[in-house]
TIKOLTI-920552 format. One record per atom (N, C-alpha, C, O): residue in one letter; z, x, y. Coordinates in pm, whole numbers, plus 50000, padded with zeros to 5 digits. Layout:
aZXY...
//
This chain:
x316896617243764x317736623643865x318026613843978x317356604244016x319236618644025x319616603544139x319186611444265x318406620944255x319786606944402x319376610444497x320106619244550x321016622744474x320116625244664x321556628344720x322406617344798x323636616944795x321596608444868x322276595144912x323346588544847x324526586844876x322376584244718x323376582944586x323926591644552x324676591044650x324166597344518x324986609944482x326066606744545x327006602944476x326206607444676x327266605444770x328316594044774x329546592944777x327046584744772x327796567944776x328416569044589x329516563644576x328066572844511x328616570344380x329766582644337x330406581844232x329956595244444x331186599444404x332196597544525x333216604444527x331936588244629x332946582744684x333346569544656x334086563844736x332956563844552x333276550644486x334336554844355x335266547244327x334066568644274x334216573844212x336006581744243x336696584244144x336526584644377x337326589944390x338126574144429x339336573844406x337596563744477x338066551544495x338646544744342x339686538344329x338036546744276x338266541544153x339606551344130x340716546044121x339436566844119x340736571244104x342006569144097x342806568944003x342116566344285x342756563244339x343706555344296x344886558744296x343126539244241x343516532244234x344216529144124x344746518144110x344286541544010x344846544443879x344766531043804x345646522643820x343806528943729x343276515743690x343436518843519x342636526943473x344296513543440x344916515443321x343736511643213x343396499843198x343056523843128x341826521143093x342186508742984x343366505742964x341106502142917x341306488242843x340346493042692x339296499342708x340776489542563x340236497642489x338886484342482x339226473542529x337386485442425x336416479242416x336326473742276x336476482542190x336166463842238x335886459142076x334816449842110x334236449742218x334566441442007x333676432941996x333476425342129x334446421042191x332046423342176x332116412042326x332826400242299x332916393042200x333396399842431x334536385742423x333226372842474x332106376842507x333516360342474x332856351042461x332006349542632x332286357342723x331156340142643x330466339642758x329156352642801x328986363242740x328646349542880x327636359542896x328286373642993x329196373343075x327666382442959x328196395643050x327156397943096x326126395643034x327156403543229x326486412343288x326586423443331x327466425843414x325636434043284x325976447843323x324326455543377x323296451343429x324626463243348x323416474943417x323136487243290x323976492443216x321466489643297x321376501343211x321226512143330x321026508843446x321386528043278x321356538143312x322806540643391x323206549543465x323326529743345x324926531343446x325286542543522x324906554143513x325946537943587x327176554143672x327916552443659x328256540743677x328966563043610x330356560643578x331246557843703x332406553743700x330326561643842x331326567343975x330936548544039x331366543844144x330106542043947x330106533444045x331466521244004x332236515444080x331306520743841x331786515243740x333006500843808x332986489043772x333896507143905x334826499543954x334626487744064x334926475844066x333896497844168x332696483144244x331996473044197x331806461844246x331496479144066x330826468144013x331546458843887x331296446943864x332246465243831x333176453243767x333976443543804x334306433843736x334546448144006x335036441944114x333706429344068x333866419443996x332686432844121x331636423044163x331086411444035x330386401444048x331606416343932x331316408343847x330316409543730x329876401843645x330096425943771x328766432543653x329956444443573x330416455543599x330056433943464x331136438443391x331046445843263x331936448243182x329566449543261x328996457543144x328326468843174x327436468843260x328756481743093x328056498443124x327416504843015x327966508842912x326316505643042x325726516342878x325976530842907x325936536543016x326246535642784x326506550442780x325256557342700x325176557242577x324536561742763x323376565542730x323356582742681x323626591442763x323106585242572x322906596242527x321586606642512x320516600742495x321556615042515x320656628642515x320676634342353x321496643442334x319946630442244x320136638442153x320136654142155x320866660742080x319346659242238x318396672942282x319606678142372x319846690142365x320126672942428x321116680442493x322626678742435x323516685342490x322956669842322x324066668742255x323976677842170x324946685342167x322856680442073x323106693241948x321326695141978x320256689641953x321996708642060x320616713642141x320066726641966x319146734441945x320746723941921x320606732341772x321106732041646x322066739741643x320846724741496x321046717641389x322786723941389x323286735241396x323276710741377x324836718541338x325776724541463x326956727841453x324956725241585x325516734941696x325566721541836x324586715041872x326836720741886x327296706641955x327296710942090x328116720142093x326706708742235x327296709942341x328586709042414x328596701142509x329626715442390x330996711842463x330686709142589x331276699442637x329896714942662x329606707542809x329356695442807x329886686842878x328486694042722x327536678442728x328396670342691x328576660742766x329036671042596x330346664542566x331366658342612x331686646542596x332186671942705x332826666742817x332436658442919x333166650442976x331096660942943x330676649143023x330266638043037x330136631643141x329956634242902x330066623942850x331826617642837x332346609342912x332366623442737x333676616842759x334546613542882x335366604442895x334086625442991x334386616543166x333476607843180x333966599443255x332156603843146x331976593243181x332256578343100x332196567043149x332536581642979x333216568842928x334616568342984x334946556643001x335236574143006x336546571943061x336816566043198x337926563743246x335656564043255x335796558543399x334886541943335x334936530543380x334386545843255x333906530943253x334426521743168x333896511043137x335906527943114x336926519043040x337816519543154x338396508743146x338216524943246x338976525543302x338626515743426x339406511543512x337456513643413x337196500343513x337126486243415x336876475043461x337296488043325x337566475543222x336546470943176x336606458743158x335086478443132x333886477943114x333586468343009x334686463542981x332676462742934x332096465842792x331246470542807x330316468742886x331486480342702x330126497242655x329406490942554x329726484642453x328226494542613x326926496842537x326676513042490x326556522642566x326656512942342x325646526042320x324516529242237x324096528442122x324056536242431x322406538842405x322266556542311x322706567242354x321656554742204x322366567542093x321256577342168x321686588942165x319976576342234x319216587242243x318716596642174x318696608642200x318046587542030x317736594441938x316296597841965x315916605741879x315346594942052x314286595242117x314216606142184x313066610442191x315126613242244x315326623642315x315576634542248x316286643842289x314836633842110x314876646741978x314806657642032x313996660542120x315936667441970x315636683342019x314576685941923x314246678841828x314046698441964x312756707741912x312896709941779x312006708141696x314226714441753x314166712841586x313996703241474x313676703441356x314386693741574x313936681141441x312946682141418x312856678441301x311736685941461x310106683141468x309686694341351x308596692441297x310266703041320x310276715141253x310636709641069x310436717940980x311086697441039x311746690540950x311036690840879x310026696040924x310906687440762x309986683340626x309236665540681x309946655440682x308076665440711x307456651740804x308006643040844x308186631240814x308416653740958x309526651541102x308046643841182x308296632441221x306996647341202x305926640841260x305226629741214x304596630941109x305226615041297x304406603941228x302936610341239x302606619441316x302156604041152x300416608841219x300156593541117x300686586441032x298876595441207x297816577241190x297166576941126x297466583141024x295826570141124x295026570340977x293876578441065x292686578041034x294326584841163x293096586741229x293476602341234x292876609441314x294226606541170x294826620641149x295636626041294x295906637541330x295826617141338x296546623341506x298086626341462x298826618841399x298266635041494x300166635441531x300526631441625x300056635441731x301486622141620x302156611841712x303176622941788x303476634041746x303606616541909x304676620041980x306286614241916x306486602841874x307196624241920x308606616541895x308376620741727x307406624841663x309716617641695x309966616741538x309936607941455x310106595941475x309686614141339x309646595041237x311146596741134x311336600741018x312036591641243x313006583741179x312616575741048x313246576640942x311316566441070x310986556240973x310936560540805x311356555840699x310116573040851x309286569140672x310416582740601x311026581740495x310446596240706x311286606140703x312296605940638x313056598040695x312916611440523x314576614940475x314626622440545x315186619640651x314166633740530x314836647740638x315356640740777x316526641740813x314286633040856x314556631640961x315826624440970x316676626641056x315966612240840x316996605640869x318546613040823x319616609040869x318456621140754x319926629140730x320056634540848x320396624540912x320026642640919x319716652141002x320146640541187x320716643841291x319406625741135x320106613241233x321496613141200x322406612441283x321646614041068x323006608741015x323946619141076x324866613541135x324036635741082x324646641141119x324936637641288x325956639241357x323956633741312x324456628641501x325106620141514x325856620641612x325166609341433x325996600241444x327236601241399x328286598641458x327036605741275x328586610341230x329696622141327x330896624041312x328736628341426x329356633441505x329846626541635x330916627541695x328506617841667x329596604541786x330246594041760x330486583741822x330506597941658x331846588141606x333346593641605x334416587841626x332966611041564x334036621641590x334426620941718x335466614741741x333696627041830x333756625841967x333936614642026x334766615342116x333226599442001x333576588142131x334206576342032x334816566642075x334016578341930x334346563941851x333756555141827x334246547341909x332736547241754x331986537041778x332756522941766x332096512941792x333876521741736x334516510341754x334726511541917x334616500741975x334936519441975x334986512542131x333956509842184x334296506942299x332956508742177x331916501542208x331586487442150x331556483442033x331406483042235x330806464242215x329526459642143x329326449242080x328336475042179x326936470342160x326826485742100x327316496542134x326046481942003x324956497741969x323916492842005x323916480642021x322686500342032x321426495642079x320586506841930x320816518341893x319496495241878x319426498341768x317636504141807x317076496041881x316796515841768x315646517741821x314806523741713x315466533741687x313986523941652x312906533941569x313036546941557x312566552841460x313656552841650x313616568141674x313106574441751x313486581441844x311956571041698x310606579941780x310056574541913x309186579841982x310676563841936x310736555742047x311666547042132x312286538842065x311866546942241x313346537042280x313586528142229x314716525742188x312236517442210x312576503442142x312096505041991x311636515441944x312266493741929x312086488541768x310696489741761x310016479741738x310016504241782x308516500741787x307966517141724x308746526541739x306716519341663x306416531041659x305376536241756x304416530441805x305786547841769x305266553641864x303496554441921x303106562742003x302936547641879x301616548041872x300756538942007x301316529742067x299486542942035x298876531842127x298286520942079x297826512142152x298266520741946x297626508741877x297536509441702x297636501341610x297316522341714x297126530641526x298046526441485x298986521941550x297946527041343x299156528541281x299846540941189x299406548141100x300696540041231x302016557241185x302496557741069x303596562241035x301296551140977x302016554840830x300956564940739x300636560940627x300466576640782x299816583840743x300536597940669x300196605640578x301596596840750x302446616840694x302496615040550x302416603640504x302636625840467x303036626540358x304236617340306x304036610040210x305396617740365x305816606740349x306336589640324x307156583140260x305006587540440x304306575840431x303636568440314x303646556540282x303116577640269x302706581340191x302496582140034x301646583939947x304446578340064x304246576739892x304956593839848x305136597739733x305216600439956x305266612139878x306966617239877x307766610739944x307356626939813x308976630939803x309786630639915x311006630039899x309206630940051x309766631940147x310446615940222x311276614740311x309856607640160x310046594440159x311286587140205x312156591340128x311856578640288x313396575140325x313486571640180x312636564440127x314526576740114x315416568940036x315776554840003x316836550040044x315036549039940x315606532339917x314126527139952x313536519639874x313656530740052x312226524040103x311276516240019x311166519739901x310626506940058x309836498239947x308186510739904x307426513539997x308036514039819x306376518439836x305856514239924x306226503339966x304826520939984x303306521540002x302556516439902x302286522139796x302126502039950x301586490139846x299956497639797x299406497139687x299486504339928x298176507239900x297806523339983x297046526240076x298656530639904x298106544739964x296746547139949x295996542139865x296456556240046x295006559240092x294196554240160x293286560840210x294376538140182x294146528640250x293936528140397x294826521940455x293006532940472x293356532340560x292646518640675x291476514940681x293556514540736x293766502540846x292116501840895x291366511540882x291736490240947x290216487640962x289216489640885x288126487640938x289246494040737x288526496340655x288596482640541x289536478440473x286876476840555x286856463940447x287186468840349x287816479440354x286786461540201x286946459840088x287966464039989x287996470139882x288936457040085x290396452639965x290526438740005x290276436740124x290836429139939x291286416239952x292536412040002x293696413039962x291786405240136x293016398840211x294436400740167x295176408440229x294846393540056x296376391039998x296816408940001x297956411340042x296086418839967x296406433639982x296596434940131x297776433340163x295896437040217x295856438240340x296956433640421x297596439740506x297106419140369x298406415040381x299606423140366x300176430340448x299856420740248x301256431340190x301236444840287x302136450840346x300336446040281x300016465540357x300876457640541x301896462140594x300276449140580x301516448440671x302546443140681x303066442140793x303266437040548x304176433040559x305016446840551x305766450640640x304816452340456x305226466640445x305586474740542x306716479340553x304466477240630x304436483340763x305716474540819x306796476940765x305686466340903x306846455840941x308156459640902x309226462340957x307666458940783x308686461740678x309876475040666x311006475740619x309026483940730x309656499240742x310286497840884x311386502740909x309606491540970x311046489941082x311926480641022x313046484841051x312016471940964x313156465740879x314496473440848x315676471440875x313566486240755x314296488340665x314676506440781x314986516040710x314656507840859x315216517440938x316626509741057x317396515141136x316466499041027x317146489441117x318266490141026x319336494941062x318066485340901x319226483340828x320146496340785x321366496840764x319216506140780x319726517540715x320516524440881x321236534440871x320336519640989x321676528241106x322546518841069x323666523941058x322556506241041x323636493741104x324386496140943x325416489540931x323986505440809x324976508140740x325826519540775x327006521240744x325086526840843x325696542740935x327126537540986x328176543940973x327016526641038x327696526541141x328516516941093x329696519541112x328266505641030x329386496840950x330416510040874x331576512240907x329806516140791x330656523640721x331586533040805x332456538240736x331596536240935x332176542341077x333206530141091x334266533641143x333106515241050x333916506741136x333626500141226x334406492341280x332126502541267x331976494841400x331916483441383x331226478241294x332816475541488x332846456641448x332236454541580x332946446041634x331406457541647x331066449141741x328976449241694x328476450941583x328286446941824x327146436041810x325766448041805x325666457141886x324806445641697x323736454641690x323196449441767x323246437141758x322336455941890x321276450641932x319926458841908x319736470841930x318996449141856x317896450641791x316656454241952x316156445042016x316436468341982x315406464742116x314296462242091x313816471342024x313356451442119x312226443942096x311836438642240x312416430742313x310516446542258x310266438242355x308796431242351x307906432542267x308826421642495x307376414542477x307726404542373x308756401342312x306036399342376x305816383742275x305776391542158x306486388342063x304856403542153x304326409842058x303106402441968x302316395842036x302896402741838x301796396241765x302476387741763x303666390541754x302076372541772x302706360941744x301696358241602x300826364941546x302246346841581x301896346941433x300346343341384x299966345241268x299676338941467x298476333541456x297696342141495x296506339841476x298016353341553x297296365541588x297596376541504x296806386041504x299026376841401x299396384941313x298546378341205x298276386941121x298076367641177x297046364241017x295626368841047x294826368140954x295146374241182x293946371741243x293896383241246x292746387641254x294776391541241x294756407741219x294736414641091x294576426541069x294956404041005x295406407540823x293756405040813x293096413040747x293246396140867x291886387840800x290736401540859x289886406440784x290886405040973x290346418141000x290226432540945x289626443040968x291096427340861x291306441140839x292446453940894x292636465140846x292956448740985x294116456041078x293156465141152x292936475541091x292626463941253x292216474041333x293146474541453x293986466041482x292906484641510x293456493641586x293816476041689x293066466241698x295396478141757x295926470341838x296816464841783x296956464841660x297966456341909x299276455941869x300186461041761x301106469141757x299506452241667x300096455141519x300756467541498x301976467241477x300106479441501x299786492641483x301216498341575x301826507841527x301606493441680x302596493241769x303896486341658x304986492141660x303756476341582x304556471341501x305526456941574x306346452141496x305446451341694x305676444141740x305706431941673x306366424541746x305306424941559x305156412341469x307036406041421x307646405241314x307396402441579x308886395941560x308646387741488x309696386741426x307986380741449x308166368241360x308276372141188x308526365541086x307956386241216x308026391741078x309276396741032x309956394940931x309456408241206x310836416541148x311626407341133x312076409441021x312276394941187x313776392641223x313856385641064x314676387040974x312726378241074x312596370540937x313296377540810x314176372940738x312556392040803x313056396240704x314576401640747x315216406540654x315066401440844x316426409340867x317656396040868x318846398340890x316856376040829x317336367340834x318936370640754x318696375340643x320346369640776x321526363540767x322236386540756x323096388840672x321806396540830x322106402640896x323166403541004x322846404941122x324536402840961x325686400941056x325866406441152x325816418541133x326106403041273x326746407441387x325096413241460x325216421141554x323726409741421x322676412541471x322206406741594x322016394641582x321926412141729x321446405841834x319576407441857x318876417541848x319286397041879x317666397341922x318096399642084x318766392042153x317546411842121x317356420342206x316126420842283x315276429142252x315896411542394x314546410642453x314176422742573x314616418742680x313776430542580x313676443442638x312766442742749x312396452942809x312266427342789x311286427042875x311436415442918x310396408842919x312716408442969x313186394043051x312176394143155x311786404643205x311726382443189x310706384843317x309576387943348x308956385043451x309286393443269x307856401343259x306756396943279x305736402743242x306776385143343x305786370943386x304806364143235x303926355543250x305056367843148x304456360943044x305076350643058x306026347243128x304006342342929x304156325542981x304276320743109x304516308743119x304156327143211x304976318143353x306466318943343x307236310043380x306846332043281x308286335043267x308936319343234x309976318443301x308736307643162x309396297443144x310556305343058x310696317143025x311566289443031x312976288843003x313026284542902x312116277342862x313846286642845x314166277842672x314936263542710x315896261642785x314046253142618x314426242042593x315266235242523x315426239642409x315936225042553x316756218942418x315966217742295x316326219942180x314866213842337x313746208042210x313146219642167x312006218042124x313626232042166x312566243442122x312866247241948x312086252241867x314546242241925x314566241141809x314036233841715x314146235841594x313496225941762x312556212941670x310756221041665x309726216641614x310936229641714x308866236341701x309106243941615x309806253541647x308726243241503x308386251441407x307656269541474x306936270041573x308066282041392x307916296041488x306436299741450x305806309341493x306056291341370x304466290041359x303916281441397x302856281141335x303966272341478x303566258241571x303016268641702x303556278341756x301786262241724x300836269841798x301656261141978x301426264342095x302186254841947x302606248642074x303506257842171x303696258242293x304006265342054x304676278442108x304246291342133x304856301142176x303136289842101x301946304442166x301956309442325x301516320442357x302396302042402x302176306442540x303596301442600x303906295342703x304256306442497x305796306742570x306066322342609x305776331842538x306696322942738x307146336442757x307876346042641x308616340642558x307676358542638x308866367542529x310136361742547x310806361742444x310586357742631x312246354342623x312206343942565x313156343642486x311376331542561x311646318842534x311356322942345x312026320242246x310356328442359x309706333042208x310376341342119x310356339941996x311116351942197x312216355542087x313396349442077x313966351741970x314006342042158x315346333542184x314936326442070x315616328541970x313776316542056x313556309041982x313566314741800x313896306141718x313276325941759x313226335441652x314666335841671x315016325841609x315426339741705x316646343841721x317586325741698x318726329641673x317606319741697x317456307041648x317136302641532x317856295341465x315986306841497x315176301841378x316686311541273x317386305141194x316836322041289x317396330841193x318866332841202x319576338441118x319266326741327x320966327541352x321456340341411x322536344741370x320616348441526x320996359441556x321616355741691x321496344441738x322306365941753x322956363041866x321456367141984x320476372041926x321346365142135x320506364842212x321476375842355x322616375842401x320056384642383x320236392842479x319106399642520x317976398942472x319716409842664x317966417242709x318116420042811x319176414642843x317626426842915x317086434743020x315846433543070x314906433942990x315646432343178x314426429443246x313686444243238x314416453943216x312336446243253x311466462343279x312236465543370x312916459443452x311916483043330x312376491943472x311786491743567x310576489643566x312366493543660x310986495343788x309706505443803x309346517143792x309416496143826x307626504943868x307246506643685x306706517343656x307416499443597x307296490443433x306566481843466x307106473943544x304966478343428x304556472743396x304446458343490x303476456343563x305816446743475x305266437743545x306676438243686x306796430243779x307426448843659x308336452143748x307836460543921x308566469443965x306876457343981x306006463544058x306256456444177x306676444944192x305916465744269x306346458544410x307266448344486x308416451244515x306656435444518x307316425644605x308106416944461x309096409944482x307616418144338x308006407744281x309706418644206x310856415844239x309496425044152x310836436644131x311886434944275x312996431244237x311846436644412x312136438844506x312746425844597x313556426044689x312056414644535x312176399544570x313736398344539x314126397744422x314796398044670x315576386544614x316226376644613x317436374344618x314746366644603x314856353244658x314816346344477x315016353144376x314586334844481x314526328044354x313366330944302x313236329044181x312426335344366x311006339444268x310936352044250x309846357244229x312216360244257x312216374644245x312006377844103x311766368544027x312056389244061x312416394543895x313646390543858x313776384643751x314826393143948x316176395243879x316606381843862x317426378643776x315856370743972x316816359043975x315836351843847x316516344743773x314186352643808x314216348843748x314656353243578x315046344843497x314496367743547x315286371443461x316906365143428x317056362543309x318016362643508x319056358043548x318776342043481x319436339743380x318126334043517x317786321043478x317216320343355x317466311243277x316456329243331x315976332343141x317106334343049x317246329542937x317876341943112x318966346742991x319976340343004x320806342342916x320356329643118x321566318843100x320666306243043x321136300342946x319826303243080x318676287643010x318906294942832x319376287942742x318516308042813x318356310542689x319626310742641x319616311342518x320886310442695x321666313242606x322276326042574x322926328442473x321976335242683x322136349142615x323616353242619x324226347142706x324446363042541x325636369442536x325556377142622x326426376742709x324506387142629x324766399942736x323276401742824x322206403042764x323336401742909x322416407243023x322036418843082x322086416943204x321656430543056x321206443343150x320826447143263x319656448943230x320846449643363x320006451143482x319396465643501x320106475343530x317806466543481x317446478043495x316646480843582x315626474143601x317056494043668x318326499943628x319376505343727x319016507743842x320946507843680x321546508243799x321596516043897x322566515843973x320176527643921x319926531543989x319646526444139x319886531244250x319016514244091x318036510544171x319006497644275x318416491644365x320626494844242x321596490044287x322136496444371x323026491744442x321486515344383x322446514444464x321406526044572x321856530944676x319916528844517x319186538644606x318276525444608x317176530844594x318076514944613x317096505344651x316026504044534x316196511344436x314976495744535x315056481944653x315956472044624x315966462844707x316856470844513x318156460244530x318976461744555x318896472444615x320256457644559x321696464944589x322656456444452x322226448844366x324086461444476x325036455044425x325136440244458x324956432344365x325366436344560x325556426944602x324596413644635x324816402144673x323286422444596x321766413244559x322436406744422x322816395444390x322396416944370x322906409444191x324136402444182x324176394444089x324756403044226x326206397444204x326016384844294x326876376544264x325106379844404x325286370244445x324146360344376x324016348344396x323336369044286x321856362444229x322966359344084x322646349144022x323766364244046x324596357643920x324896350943927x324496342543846x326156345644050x326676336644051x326216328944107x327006319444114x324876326244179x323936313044163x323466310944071x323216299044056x323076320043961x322336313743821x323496305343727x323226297043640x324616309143762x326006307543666x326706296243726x327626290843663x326226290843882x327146282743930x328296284843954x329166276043963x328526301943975x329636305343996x330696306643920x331846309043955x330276305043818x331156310243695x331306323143603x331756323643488x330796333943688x330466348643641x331826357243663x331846369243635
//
């Protein structure tokens, strides 16, 4: 919820934009150079800030409030959505869309193992898109319906997520979410999916041999793979020509800590979260129009360093690269495999987004060093999260727009 402050300042920007009858521009594929935009956008701010040079808006969706009932569509929710894409083409945007499949209504959960659960018998929060058919037909009808309603060719970016969670991750604190019937091995199974190498199996338990243990997480890995591929055919077959972005955040298991977890046995940590980039992208290697999506620019790992000329010469299993920041570490994966590069810094009051250093905006701030990560890296598109916080504090518009065009040299 915004403020009333905001509230104010964003529908008198909003009648400004009107005003000025600004001839909307249709969105296709991102045009060349880096963009910068903002997540949680406002449509009322949309024109100030494309003035300023933050020329990118996500359109963020509500599954739960789009088809608050299987088959049954909100015309409210709808309409308001389509006024707010219409102000943010009409300021000459590129759209991002955030699908809000995370934001499951009540009925999905009701599905044939609509619920992940662990080896530890817990039922997870959120839905399992992953292992789920039910769940995933039942996706398919949402999408096939915002394609009816907004079009997915006018959008630039899809933002690509697990389901059951915002980012490319399963929902868990450490377990792992391949326990449902499904998972399982059983009829309810996604369609196409590789087996369950070793049903019954459960994670931290000796006596199966390494090379098994193995497979069991490549597999795992493997099922965010193969939920990745199976939207980005959703949506190819829709037409969409513009850029998947894959959300991944953090270093995650790097690779010398992903063999050290196979040799264990997989107990409880990271893994279990599914974070092992060196695994997913690998397998998602020559995947068209795919962006590595860093969901956590800044985040002070490594000493937030920058990507190097020479980073293409380190091998993504060269331990020299162990204590490189997530940005430098997935830029570099994203490299290794030929994907395009992008990301968003944490939200505020996220983790390493806290106080003086979020609020800083001097050169040792979050944004300016985020800003310097994703032009050193190379990135296509940039996020700022979130644009709340541009316009009820602690940053403003004009923090960011003058922290760009010092990172850019003025070329934003």
């Amino acid at each position: 919820m915004i403020s009333a402050r905001t509230a104010v300042v964003l529908t008198l920007l909003l009648m400004a934009t009107a005003a000025c009858g600004t001839r909307p521009k249709q969105t296709g594929p991102p045009p060349g150079g880096l963009i910068f935009g903002t997540l949680g956008s406002h449509a009322p701010a949309a024109a100030a800030e494309n003035a300023a040079g933050i020329r990118g808006a996500t359109l963020e969706l509500d599954w739960s409030a789009y088809e608050p009932a299987r088959g049954v569509f909100s015309a409210s929710y709808v309409t308001t959505i389509k006024e707010r894409m219409r102000a943010f083409r009409a300021a000459g945007q590129q759209l991002t869309l955030a699908l809000g499949v995370h934001y499951s209504p009540d009925w999905v959960r009701g599905l044939p193992d609509a619920v992940a659960t662990d080896q530890h018998g817990a039922r997870l929060a959120g839905i399992d898109m992953v292992f789920s058919q039910p769940v995933r037909e039942a996706v398919a009808e949402y999408f096939t319906r915002i394609d009816a309603d907004l079009g997915v060719r006018n959008f630039a970016y899809i933002r690509l997520t697990s389901g059951g969670n915002a980012e490319m991750l399963y929902n868990t604190a450490g377990s792992y979410a391949a326990f449902s019937p499904a998972a399982q091995n059983g009829p309810g199974m996604a369609t196409g999916m590789k087996r369950n190498p070793l049903p019954g199996w459960r994670p931290g338990r000796p006596g199966v041999p390494p090379a098994q243990v193995g497979a069991w997480a490549d597999w795992y890995i493997g099922a965010l793979v193969d939920v990745t591929r199976w939207q980005i055919a959703r949506f190819e077959a829709m037409g969409f020509t513009g850029v998947y972005q894959a959300v991944t955040p953090g270093s995650g298991v790097r690779p010398e800590a992903y063999d050290q977890a196979v040799r264990s046995f997989l107990p409880d940590g990271l893994l279990g979260i599914g974070g092992a980039w060196h695994r997913y992208y690998a397998a998602l290697a020559g995947t068209p129009r795919l962006m590595v999506y860093v969901s956590s620019v800044a985040d002070r790992s490594g000493r937030d360093d920058v990507c190097q000329a020479a980073d293409r010469g380190i091998a993504v299993t060269d331990t020299r690269a162990a204590g490189w920041s997530a940005t430098r570490w997935q830029s570099r994966l994203a490299d290794e495999y030929g994907f395009r590069k992008g990301g968003e810094n944490p939200g505020y009051g996220d983790g390493a987004a806290k106080g003086t250093y979020y609020a800083d905006t001097s050169d040792r701030g979050m944004l300016a060093t985020a800003l310097r990560q994703a032009v050193r890296c190379e990135f296509d598109v940039f996020n700022f999260a979130h644009d709340e916080q541009l316009w009820q504090g602690p940053l403003s518009l004009s923090a960011y727009a003058d922290l760009v065009r010092a990172a850019t040299g003025g070329r934003s």
